[in-house]
Chimera marker file (.cmm) of the C-alpha trace (Angstrom):
<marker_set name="trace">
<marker id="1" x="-4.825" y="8.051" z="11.944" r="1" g="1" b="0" radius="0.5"/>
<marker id="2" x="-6.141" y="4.549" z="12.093" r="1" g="1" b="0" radius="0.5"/>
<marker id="3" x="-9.165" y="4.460" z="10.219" r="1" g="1" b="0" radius="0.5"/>
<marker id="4" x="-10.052" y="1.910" z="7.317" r="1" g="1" b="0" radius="0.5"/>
<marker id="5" x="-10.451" y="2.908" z="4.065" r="1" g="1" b="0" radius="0.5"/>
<marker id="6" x="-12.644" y="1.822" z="1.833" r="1" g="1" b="0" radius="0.5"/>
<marker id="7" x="-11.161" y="-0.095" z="-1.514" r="1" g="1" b="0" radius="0.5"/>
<marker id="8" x="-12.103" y="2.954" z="-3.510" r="1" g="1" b="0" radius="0.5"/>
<marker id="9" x="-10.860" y="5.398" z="-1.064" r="1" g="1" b="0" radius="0.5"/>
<marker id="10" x="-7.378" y="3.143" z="-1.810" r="1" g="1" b="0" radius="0.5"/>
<marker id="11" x="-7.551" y="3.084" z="-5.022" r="1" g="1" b="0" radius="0.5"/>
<marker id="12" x="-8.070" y="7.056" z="-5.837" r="1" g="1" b="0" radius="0.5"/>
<marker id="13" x="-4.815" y="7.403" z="-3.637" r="1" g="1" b="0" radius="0.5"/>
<marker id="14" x="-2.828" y="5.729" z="-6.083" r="1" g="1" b="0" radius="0.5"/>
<marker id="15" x="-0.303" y="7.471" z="-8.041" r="1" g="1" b="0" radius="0.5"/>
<marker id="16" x="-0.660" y="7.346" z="-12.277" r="1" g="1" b="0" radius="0.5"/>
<marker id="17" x="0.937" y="4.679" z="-14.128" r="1" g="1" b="0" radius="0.5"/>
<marker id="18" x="1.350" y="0.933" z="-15.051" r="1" g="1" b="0" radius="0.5"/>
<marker id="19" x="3.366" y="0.473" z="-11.839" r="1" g="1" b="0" radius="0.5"/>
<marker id="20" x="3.280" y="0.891" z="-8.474" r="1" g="1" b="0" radius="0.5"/>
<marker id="21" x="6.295" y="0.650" z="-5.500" r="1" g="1" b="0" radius="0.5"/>
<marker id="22" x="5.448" y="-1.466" z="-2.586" r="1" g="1" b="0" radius="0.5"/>
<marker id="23" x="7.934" y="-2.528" z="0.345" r="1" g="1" b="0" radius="0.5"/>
<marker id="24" x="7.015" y="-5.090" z="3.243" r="1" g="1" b="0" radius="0.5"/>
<marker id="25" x="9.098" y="-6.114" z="6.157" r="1" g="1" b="0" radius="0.5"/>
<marker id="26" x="9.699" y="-10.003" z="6.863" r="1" g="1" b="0" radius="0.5"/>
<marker id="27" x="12.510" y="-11.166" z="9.336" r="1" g="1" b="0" radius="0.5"/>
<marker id="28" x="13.829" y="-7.852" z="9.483" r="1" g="1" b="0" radius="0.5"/>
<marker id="29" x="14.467" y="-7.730" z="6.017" r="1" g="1" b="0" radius="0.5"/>
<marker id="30" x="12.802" y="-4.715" z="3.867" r="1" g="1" b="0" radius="0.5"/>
<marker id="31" x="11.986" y="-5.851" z="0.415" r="1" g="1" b="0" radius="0.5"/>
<marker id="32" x="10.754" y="-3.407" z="-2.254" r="1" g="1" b="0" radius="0.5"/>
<marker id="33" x="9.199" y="-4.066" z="-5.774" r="1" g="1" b="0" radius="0.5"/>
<marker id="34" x="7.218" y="-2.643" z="-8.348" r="1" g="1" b="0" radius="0.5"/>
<marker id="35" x="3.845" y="-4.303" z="-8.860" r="1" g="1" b="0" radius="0.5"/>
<marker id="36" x="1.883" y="-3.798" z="-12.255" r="1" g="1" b="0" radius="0.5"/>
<marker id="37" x="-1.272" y="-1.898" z="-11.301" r="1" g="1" b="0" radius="0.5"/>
<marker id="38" x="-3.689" y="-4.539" z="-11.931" r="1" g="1" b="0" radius="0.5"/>
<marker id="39" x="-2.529" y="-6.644" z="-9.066" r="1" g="1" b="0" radius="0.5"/>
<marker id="40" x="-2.173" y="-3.781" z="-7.049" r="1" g="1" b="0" radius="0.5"/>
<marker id="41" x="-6.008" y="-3.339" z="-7.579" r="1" g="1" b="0" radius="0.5"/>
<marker id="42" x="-6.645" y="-7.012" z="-6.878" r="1" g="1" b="0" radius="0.5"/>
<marker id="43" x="-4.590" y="-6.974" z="-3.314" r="1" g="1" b="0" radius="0.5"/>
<marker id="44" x="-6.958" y="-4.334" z="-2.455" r="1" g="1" b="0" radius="0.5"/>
<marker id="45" x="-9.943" y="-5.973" z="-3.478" r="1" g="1" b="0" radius="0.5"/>
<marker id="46" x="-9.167" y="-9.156" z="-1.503" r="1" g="1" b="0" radius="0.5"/>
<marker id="47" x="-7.222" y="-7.115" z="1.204" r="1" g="1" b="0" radius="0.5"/>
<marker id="48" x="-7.597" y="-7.970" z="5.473" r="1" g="1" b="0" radius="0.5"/>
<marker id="49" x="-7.304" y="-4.084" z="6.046" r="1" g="1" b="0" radius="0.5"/>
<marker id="50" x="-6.265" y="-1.052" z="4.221" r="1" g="1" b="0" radius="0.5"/>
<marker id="51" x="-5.264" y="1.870" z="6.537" r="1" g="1" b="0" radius="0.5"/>
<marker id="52" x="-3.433" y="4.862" z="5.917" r="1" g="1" b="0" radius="0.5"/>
<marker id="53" x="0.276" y="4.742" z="6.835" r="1" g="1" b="0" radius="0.5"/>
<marker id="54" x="1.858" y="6.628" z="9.449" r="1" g="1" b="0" radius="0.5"/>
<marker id="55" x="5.723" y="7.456" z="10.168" r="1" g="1" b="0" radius="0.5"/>
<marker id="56" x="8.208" y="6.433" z="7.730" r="1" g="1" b="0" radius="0.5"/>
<marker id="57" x="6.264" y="4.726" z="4.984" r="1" g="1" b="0" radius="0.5"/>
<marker id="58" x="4.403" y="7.656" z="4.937" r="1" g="1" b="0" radius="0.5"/>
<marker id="59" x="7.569" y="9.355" z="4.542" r="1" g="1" b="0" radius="0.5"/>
<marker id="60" x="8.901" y="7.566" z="1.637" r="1" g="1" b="0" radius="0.5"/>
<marker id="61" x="5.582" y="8.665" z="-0.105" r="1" g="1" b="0" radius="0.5"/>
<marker id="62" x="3.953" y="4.923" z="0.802" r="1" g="1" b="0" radius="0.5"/>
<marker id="63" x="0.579" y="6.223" z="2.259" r="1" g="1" b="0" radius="0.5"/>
<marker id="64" x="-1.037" y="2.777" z="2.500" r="1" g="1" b="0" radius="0.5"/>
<marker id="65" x="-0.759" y="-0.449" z="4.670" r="1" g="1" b="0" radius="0.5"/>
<marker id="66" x="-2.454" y="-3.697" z="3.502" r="1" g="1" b="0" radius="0.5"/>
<marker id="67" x="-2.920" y="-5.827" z="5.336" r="1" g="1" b="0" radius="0.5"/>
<marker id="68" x="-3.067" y="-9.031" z="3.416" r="1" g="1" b="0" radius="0.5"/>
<marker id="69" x="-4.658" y="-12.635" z="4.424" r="1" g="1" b="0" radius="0.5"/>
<marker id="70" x="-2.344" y="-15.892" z="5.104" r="1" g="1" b="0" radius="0.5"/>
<marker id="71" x="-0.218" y="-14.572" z="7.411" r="1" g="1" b="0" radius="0.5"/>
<marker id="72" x="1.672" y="-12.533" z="4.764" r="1" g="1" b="0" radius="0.5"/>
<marker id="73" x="3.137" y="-9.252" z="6.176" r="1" g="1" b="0" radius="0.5"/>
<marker id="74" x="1.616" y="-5.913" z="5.702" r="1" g="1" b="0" radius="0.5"/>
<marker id="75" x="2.143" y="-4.237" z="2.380" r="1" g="1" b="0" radius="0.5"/>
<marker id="76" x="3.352" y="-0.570" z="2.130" r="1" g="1" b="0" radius="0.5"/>
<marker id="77" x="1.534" y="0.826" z="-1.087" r="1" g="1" b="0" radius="0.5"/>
<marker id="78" x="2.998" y="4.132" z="-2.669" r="1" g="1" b="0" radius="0.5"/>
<marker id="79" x="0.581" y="6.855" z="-2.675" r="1" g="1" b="0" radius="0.5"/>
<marker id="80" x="0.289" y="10.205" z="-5.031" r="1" g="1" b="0" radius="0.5"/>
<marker id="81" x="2.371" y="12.830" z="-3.409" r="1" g="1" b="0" radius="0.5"/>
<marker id="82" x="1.060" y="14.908" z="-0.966" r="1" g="1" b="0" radius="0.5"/>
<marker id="83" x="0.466" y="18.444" z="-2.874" r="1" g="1" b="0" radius="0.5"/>
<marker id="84" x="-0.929" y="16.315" z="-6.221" r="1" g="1" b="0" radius="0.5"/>
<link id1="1" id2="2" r="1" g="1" b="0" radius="0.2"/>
<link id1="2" id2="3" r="1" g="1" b="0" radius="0.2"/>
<link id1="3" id2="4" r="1" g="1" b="0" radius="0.2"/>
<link id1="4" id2="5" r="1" g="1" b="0" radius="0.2"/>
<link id1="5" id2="6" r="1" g="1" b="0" radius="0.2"/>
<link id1="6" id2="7" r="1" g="1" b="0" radius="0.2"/>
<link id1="7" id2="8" r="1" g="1" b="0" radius="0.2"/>
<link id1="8" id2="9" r="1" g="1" b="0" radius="0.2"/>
<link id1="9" id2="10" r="1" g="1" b="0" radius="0.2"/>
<link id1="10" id2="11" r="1" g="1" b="0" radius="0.2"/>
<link id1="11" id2="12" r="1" g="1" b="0" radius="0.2"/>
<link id1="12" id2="13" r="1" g="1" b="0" radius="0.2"/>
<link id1="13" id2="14" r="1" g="1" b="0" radius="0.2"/>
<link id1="14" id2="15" r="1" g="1" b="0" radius="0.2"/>
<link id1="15" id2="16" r="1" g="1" b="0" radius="0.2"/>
<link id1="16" id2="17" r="1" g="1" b="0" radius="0.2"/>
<link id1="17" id2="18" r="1" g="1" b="0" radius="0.2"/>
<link id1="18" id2="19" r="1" g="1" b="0" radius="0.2"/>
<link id1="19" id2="20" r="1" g="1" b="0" radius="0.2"/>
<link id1="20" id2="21" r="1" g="1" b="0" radius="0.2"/>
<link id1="21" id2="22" r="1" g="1" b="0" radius="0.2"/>
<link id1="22" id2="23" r="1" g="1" b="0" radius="0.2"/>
<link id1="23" id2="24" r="1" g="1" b="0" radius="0.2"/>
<link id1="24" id2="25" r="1" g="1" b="0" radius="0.2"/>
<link id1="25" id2="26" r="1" g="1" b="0" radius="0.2"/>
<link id1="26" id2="27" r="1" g="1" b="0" radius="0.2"/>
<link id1="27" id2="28" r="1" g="1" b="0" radius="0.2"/>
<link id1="28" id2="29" r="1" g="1" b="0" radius="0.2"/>
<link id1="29" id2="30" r="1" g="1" b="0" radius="0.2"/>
<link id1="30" id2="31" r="1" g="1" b="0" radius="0.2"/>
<link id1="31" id2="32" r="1" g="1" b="0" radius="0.2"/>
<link id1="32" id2="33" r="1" g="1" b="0" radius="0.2"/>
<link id1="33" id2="34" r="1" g="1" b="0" radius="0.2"/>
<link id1="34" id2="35" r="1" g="1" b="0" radius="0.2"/>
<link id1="35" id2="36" r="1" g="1" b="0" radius="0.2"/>
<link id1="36" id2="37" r="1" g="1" b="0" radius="0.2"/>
<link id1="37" id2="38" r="1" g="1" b="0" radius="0.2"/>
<link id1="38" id2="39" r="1" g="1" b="0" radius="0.2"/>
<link id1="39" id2="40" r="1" g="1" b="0" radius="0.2"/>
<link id1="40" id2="41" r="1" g="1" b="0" radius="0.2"/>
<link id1="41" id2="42" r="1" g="1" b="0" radius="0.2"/>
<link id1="42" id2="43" r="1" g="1" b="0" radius="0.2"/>
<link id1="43" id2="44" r="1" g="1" b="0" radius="0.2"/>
<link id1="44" id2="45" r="1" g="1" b="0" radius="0.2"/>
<link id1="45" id2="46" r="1" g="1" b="0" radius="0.2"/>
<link id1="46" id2="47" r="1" g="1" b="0" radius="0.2"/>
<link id1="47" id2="48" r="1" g="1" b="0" radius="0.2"/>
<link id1="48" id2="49" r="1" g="1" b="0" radius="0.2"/>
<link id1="49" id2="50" r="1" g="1" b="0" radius="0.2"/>
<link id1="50" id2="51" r="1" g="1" b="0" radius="0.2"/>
<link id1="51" id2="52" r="1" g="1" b="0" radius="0.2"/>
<link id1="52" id2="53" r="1" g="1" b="0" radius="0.2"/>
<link id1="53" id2="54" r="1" g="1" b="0" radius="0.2"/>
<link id1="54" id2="55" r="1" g="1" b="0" radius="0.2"/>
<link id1="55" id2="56" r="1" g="1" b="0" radius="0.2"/>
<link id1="56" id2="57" r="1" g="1" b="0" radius="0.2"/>
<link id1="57" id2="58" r="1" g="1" b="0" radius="0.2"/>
<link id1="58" id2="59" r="1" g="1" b="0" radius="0.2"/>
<link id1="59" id2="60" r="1" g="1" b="0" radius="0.2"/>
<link id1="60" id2="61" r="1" g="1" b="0" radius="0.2"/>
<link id1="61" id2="62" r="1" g="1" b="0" radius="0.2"/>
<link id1="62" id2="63" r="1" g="1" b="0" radius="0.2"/>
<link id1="63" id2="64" r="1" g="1" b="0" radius="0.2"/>
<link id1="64" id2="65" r="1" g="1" b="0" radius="0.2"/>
<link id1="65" id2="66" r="1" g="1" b="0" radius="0.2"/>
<link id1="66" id2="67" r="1" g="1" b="0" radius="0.2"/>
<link id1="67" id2="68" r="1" g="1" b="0" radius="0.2"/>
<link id1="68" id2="69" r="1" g="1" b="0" radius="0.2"/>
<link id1="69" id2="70" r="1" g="1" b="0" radius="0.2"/>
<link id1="70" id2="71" r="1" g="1" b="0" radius="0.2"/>
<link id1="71" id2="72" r="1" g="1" b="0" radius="0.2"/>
<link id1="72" id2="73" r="1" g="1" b="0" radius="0.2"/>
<link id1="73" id2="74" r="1" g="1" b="0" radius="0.2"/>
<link id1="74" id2="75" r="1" g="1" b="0" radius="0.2"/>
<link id1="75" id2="76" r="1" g="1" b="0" radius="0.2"/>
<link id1="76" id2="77" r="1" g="1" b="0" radius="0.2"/>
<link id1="77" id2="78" r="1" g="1" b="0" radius="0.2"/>
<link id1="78" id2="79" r="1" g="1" b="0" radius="0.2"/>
<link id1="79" id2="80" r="1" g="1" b="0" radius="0.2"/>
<link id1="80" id2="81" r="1" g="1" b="0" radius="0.2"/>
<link id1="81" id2="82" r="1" g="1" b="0" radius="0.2"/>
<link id1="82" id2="83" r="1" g="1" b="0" radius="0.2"/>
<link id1="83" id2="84" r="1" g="1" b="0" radius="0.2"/>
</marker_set>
């Protein structure tokens, strides 16, 4: 599954709540952080490409890639669970 989705098709995929996780990989090191929601909603908004994720971010319940501008590695965004 490789399609784009659409900023609002990102956003209703969001899980509830003033924070959300996100990991990227840089270097071969993983880094994960919580994000407040509002500049979760503005990466989107000025995002390369949002796609759904496949393998395992999609896994660890991180059901989007960003890809961001300026050579900045993708984001993985944590989605709502799967049976939500």
């Amino acid at each position: 599954m490789n399609e784009e989705l659409t900023y609002d098709q990102a956003v209703a995929l969001l899980p509830e709540g003033d924070t959300v996780h996100t990991y990227s990989v840089s270097g071969g090191v993983s880094l994960g952080a919580d994000w407040h929601r509002s500049n979760i909603l503005e990466m989107l908004k000025h995002a390369r490409s949002i796609r759904p994720a496949t393998g395992y971010a999609r896994e660890i319940g991180h059901g989007l890639v960003v890809l961001r501008h300026g050579g900045l590695p993708p984001m993985a965004v944590q989605t709502k669970r799967e049976h939500e």
